[in-house]
C-alpha positions as CSV (number, residue, x, y, z in Angstrom):
1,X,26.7,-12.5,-55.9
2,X,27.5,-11.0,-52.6
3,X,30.7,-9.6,-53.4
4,X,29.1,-5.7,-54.0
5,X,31.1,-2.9,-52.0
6,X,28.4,-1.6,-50.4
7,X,26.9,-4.3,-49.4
8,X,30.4,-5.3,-47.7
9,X,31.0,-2.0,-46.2
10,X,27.7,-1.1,-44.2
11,X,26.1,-4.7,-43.3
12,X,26.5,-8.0,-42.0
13,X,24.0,-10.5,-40.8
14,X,23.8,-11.1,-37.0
15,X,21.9,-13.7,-35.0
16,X,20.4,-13.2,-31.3
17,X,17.3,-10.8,-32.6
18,X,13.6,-11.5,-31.8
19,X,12.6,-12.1,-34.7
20,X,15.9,-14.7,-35.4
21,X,18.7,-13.4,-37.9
22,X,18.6,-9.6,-39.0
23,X,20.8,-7.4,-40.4
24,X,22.7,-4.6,-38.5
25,X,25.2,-2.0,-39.7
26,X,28.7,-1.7,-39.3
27,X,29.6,1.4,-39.7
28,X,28.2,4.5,-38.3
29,X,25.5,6.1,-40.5
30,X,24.0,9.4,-41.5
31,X,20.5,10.4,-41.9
32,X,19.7,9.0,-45.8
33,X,23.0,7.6,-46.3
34,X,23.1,5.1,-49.2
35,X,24.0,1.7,-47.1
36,X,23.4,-1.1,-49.5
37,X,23.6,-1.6,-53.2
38,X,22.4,-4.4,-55.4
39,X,23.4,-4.5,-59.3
40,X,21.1,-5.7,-61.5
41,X,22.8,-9.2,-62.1
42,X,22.9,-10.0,-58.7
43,X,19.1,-10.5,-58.1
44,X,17.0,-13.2,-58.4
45,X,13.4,-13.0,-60.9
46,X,12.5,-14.0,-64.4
47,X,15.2,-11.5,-66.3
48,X,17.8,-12.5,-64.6
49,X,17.9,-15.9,-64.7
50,X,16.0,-16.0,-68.3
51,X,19.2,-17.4,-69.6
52,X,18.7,-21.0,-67.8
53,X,15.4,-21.4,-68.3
54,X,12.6,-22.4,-71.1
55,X,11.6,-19.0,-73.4
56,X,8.3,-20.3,-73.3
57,X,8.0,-20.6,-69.7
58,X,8.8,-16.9,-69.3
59,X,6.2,-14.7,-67.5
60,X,3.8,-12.3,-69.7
61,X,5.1,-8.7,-70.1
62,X,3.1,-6.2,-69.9
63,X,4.5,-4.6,-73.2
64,X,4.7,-5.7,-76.7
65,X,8.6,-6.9,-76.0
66,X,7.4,-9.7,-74.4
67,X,10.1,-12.1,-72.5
68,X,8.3,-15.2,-74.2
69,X,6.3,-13.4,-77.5
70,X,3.0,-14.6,-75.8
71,X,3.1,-18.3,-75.1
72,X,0.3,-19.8,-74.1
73,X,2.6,-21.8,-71.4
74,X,4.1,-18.6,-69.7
75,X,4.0,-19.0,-66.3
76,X,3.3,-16.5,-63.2
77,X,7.0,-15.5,-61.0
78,X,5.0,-16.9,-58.7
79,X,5.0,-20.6,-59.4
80,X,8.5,-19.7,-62.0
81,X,11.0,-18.6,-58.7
82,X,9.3,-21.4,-56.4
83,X,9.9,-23.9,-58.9
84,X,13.6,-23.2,-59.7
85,X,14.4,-22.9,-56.1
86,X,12.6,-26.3,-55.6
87,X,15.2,-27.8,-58.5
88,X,17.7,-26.5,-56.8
89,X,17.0,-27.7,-53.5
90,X,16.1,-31.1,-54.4
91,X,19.6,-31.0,-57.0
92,X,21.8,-30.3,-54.4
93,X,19.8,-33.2,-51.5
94,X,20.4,-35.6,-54.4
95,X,23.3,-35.0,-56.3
96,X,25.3,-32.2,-53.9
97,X,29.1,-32.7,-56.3
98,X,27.3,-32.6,-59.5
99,X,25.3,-29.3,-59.0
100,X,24.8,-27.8,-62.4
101,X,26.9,-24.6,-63.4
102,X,23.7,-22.6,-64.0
103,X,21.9,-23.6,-60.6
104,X,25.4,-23.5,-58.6
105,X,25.6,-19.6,-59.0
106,X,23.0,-19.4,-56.9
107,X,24.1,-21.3,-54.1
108,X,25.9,-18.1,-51.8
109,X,22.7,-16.3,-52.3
110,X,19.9,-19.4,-51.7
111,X,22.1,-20.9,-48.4
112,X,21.2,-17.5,-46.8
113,X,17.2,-18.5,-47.1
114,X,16.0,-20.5,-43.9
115,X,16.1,-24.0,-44.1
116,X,12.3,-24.4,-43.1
117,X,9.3,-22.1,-41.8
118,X,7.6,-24.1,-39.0
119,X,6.0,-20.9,-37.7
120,X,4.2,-20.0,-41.2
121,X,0.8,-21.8,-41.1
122,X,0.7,-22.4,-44.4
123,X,3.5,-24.9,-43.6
124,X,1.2,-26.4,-40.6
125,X,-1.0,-26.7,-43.5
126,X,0.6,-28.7,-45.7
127,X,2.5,-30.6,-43.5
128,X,-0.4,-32.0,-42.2
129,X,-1.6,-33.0,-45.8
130,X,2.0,-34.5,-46.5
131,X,1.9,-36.5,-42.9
132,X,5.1,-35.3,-41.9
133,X,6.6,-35.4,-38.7
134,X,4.5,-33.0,-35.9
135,X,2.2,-33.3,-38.4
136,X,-0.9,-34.0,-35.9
137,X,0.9,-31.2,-34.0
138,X,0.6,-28.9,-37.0
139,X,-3.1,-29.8,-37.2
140,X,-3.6,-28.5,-33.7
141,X,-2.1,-25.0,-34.4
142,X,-4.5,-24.7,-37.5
143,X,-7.8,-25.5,-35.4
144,X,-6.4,-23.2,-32.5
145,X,-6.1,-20.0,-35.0
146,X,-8.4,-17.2,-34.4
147,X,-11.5,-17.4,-36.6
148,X,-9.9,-14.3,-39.0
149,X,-6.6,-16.2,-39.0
150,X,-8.5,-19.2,-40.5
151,X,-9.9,-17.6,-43.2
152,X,-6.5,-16.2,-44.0
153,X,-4.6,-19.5,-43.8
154,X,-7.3,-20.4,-46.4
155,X,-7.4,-17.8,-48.6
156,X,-3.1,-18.2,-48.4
157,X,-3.5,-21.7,-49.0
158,X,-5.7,-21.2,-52.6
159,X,-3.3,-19.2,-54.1
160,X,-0.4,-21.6,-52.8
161,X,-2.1,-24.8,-54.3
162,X,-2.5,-22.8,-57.8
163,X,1.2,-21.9,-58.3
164,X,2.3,-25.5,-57.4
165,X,-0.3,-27.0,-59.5
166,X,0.9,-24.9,-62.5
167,X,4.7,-25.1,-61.5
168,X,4.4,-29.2,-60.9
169,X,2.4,-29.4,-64.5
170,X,4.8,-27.2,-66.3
171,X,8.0,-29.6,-64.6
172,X,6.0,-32.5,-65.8
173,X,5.7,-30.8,-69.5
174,X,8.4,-29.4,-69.8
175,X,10.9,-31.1,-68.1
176,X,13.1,-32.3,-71.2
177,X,13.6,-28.0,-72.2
178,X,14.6,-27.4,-68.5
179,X,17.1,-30.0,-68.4
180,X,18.5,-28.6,-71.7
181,X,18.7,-25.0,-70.6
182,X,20.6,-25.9,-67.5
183,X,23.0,-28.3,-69.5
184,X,22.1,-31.3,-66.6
185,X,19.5,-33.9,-66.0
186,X,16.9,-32.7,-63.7
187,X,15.6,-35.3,-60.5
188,X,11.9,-35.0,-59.5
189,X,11.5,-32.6,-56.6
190,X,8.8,-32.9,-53.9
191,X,6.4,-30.5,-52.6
192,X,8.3,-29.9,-49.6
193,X,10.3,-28.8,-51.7
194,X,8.2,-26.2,-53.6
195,X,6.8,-25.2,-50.3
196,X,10.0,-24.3,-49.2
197,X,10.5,-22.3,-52.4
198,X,7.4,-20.7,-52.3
199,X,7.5,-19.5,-48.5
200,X,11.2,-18.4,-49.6
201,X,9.4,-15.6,-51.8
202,X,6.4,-15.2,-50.3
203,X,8.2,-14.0,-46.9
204,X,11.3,-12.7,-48.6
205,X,10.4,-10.5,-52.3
206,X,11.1,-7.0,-52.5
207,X,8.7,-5.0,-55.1
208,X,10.3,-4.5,-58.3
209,X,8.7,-2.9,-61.5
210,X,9.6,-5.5,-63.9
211,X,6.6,-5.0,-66.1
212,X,4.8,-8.5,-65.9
213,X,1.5,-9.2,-66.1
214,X,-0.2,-9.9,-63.1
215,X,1.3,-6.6,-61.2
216,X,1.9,-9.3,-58.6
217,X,4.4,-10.7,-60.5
218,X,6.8,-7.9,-60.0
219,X,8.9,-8.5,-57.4
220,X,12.9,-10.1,-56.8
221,X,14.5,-11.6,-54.7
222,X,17.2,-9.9,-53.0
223,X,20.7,-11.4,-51.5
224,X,21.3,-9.5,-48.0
225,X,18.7,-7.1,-48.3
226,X,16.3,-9.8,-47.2
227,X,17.6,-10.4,-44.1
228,X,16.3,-7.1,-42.9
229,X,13.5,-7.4,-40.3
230,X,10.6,-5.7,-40.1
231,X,9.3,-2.4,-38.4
232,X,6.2,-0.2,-38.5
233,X,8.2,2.6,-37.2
234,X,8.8,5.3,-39.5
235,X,12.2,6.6,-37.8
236,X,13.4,3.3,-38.1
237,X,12.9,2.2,-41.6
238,X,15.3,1.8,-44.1
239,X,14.1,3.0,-47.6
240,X,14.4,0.3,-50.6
241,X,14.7,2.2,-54.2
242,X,14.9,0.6,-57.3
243,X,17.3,2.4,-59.8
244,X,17.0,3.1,-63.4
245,X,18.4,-0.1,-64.7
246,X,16.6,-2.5,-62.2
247,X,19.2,-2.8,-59.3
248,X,18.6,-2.0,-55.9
249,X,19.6,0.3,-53.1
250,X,18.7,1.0,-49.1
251,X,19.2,4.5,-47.6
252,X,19.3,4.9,-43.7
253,X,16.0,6.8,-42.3
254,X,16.2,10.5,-42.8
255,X,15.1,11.3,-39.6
256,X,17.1,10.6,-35.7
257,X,15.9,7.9,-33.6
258,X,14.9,8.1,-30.0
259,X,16.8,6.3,-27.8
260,X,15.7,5.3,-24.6
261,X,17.5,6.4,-21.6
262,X,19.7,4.4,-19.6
263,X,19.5,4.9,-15.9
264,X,17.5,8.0,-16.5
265,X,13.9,8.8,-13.8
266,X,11.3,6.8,-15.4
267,X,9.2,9.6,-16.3
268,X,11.8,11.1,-18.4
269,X,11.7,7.6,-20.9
270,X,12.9,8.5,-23.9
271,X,15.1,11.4,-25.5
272,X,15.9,12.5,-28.9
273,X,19.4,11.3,-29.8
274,X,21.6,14.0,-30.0
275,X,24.2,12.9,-32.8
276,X,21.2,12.3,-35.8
277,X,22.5,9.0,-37.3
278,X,22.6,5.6,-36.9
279,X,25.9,3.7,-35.1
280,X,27.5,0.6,-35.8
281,X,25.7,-2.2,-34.5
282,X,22.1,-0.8,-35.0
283,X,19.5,-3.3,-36.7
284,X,18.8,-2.6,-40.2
285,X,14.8,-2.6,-40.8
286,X,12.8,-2.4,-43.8
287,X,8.8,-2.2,-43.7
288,X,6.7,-5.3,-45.3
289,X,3.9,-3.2,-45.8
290,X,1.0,-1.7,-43.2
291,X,-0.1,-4.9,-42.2
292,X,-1.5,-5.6,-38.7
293,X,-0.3,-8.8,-36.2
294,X,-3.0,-11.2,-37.9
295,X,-1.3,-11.0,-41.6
296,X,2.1,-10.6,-40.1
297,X,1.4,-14.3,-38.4
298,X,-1.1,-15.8,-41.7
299,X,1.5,-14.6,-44.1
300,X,4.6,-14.3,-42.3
301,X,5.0,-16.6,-39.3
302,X,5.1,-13.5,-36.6
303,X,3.9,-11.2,-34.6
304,X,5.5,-7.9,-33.4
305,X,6.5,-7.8,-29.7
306,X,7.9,-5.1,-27.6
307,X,10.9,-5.9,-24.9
308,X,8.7,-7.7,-23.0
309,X,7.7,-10.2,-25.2
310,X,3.8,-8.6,-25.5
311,X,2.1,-7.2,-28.4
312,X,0.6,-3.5,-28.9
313,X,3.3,-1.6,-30.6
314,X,1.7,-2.4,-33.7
315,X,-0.6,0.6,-35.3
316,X,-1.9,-1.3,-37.7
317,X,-3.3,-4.4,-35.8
318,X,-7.5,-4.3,-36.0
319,X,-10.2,-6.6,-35.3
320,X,-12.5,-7.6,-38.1
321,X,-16.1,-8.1,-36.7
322,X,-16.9,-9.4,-40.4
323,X,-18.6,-12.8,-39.4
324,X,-20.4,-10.9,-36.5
325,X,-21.9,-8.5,-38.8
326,X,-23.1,-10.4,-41.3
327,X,-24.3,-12.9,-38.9
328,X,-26.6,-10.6,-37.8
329,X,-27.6,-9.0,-41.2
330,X,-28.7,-12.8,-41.7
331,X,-31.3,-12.5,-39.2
332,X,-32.9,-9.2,-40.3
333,X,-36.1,-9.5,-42.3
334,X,-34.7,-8.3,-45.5
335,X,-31.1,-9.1,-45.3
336,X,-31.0,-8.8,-49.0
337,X,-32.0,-5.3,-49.4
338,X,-29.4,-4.2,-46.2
339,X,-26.5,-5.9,-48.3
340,X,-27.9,-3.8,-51.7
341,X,-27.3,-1.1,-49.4
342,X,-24.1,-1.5,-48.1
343,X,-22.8,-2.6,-51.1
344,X,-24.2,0.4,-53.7
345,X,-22.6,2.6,-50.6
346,X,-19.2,0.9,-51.1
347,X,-19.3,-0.5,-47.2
348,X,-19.6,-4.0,-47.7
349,X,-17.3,-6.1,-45.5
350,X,-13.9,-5.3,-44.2
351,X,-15.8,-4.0,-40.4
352,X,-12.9,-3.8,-38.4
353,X,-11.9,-2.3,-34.7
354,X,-8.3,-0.2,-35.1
355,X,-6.6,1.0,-32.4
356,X,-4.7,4.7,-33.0
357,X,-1.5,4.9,-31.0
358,X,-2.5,7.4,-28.4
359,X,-6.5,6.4,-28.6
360,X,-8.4,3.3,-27.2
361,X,-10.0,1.1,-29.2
362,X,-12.8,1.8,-31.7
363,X,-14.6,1.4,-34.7
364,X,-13.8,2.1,-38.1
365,X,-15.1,4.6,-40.5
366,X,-16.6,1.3,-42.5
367,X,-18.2,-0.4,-39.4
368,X,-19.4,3.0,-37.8
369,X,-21.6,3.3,-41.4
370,X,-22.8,0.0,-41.2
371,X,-23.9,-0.6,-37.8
372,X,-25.8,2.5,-38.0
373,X,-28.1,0.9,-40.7
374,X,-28.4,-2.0,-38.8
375,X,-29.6,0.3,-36.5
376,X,-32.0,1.4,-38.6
377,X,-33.6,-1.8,-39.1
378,X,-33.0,-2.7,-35.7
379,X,-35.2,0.7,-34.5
380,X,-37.7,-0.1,-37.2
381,X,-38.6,-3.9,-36.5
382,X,-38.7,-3.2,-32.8
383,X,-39.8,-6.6,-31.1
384,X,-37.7,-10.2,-31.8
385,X,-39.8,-11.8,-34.3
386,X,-38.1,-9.5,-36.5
387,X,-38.7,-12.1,-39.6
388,X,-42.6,-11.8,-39.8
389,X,-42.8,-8.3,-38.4
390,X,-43.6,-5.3,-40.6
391,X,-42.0,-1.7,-40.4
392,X,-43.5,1.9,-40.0
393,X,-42.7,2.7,-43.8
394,X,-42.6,6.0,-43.5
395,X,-40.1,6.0,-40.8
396,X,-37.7,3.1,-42.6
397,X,-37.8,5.1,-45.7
398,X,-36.9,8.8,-43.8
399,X,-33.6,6.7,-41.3
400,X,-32.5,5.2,-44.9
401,X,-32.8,8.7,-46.1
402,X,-31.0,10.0,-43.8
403,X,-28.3,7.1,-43.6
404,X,-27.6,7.7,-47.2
405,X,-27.1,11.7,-46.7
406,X,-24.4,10.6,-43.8
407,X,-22.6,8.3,-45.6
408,X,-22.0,11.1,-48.5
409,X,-21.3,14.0,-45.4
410,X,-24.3,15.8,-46.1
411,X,-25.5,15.2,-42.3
412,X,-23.0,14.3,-39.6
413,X,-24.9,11.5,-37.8
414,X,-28.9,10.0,-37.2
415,X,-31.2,11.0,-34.8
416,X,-29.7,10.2,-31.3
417,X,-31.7,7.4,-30.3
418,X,-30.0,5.5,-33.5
419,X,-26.7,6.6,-32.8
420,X,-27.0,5.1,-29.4
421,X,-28.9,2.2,-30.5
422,X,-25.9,1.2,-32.8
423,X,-23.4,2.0,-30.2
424,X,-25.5,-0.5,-28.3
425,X,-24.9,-2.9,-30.9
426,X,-21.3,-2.5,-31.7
427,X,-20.5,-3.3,-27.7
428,X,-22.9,-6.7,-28.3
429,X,-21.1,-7.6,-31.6
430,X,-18.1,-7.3,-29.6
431,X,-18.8,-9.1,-26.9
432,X,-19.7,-12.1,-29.5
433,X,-16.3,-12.0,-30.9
434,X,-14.4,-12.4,-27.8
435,X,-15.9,-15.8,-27.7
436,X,-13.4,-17.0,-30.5
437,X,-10.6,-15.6,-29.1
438,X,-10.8,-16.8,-25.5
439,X,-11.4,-20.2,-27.4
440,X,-8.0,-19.4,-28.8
441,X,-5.9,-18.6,-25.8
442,X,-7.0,-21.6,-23.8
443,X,-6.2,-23.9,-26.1
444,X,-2.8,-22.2,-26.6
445,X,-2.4,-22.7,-23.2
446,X,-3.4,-26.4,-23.0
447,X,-0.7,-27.2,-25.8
448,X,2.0,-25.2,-24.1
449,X,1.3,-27.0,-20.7
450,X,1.7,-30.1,-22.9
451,X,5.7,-29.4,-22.7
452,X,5.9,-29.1,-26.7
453,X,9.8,-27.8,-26.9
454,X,10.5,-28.1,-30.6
455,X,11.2,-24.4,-31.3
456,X,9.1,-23.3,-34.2
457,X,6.1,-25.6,-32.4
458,X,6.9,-23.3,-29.2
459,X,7.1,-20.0,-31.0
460,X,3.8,-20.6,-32.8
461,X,1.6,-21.4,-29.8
462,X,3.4,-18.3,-28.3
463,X,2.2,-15.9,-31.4
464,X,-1.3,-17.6,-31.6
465,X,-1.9,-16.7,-28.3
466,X,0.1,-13.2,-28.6
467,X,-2.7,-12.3,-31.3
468,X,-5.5,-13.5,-29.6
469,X,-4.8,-11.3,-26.2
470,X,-4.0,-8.9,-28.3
471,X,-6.9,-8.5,-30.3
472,X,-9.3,-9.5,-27.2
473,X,-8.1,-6.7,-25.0
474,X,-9.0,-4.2,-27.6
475,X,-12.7,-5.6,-27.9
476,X,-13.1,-5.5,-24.2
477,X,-12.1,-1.7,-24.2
478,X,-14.8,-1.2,-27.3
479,X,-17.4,-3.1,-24.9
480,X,-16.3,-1.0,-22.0
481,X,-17.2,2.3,-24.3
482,X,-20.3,0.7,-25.4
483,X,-21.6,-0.1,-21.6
484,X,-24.7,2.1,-20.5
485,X,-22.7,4.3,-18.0
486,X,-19.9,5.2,-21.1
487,X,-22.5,5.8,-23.5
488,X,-24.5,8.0,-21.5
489,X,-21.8,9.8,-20.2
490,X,-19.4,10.1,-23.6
491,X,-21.5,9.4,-26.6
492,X,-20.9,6.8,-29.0
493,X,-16.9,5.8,-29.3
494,X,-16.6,7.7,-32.6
């Protein structure tokens, strides 16, 4: 399976990276250059290893040629993958000289997965569940997550528990075919060992257009390739491109990179490299997708850090005042009618702070539009008994007006009072959230003084509290924007 040219000329895993094992070159490189190919056969997803499995366990294609013509039973590649990785983990724990031809073909590709994810919290999760060892440890590290985190880990968690549920029933059901496909008798496997499977593909797929229904379902699982780490640097991504019969290749990044000076005046920093390639040695990196450091950690385990083991280098890394905002909506007289509004507009939920890489922190486009009709209703039930207290309704129904007329671009902002009135509000919303977050980093602290040395344990606390200071520093530059002086002196900070 790993035996392609390419992949033997251009790449070999190395060890001693941040983020654990990566891949680096070993060759030099030009801008574009084809560094990695993948045939077809030597992937891992539902038509390639079709073959050794159940026709009617097949996922749905999207096209008349369905894989299995239909069947009720079909099930997602979500729970399918998991579950054959789960076999083969628990085959080769139980009965390691009798592995099965069909499930021994995968062995040079599946000993290159990690042997366990401590630092995913969906493994925290479900390790607490299964009382395994750390597992009041592991219980810790999910109360210490940052409120968004939380959510995440839940939201992770539901669709986790539906593909085991369907991959442990289908085992159950089924387990008579299975054994018959792969010519061997099949042992019971646990959920550790699904999880395991699971997190493989969750962490590890590569989007491939396979034609299965859910779109979700399209993706492999690719030997090598995986191993990449990622980046949200543009000059230092590797492309992945799916060719015309379903294999895979990786081409360097068309542009030079900018190496930093050795020895050179601080000011100077960085300079464009000269020779535009890549050298042997250099990391490979590939891009999971534009996902800031709270769903790198929810559904990765990590959290970018520069050389000095800090966060910021991530552009995509935001705060989401969701729970703040709604929290207040809550307490408006007609809390109903705001969300109609918000909603009709296409602005309800995801209020986040985002951070551009040469601008402080601030509000996005989304938040901006609805903290300025909270401001409305703010301005319009002026005293705290906002509940029992009734509005000028000739001035509500002009601001809402007039709100609707910005949202489309028809007017460029309210009346200045408002705009400053929901400035106001953005630096108090703020302010709340920071709460949460300092909650986080003390308690990271706490179990770090505790002397916990087990290295995923370690590494977790480490990126909990990473995120946290991360995401706190950029609501206390939005407060500092919001303060009286800052507003009156620059406006709103959008």
């Amino acid at each position: 399976m790993l035996g392609e040219r390419w992949v033997e000329k251009f790449g070999r895993i190395s060890v001693g990276f941040q983020a654990g094992r990566g891949l680096v070159l070993s060759e030099n490189v030009v801008p574009g250059q084809r560094v990695m190919y993948l045939s077809p056969s030597s992937l891992l997803h539902s038509g390639t290893i079709k073959h050794i499995l159940p026709t009617r366990l097949l996922p749905k294609h999207s096209s008349f040629r369905s894989l299995n013509n239909g069947s009720t039973s079909a099930m997602r590649n979500t729970s399918l993958i998991p579950m054959l990785l789960a076999i083969f983990r628990s085959t080769r724990r139980l009965m390691p000289h009798a592995m099965p031809t069909a499930l021994n073909q995968l062995s040079p590709f599946l000993d290159t997965m990690p042997e366990e994810f401590g630092t995913v919290p969906l493994a925290w999760r479900r390790r607490v569940h299964l009382r395994e060892q750390y597992s009041d440890i592991h219980r810790r590290l999910c109360q210490i997550l940052p409120q968004r985190n939380a959510v995440q880990l839940e939201e992770v968690h539901e669709k986790y528990m539906g593909d085991y549920e369907q991959a442990r029933t289908a085992f159950k059901r089924y387990r008579s075919e299975l054994s018959e496909s792969m010519q061997s008798s099949l042992h019971d496997w646990t959920e550790e060992d699904f999880l395991w499977g699971w997190l493989c593909v969750n962490s590890r797929c590569v989007f491939l257009p396979l034609g299965l229904e859910p779109h979700a379902d399209n993706f492999t699982l690719a030997p090598m390739l995986d191993m990449a780490n990622h980046t949200t640097d543009p000059t230092r991504e590797f492309k992945v491109k799916w060719t015309l019969k379903n294999g895979l290749e990786m081409h360097a990044p068309e542009r030079s990179v900018a190496r930093k000076v050795q020895g050179g005046a601080p000011e100077v920093g960085y300079e464009q490299e000269r020779w535009h390639g890549l050298c042997s040695g250099d990391e490979v990196f590939i891009t999971y997708g534009a996902h800031g450091n709270a769903t790198l950690l929810s559904e990765y385990g990590f959290v970018l850090l520069d050389s000095a083991g800090k966060t910021g280098d991530n552009p995509f890394t935001d705060v989401v005042l969701d729970a703040q905002i709604k929290r207040h909506i809550e307490q408006l007289r007609t809390p109903s009618e705001v969300h109609a509004l918000l909603e009709e507009a296409g602005y309800w939920g995801s209020w986040t702070i985002q951070r551009a890489e040469s601008e402080p922190a601030h509000p996005s486009w989304r938040t901006v539009t609805a903290l300025r009709l909270l401001a409305v209703y703010d301005a319009n039930f002026p005293n705290e008994a906002r509940s029992t207290a009734l509005p000028q309704a000739t001035s509500l129904v002009q601001d809402i007006a007039r709100w609707k007329k910005v949202v489309v671009g028809l007017l460029p902002h309210l009346t200045g009072s408002l705009e400053l009135r929901a400035a106001t509000l953005l630096g108090q919303l703020a302010a709340e959230a920071q709460v949460d977050l300092q909650r986080c980093i003390l308690a990271a602290d706490e179990m770090e003084a505790e002397g916990h040395q087990q290295g995923a344990i370690s590494a977790s606390i480490g990126s909990i509290r990473a995120l946290a200071q991360e995401e706190l520093q950029m609501l206390r530059e939005v407060v500092a924007r919001c303060s009286g002086d800052n507003l009156r002196k620059e406006g709103p900070p959008w």
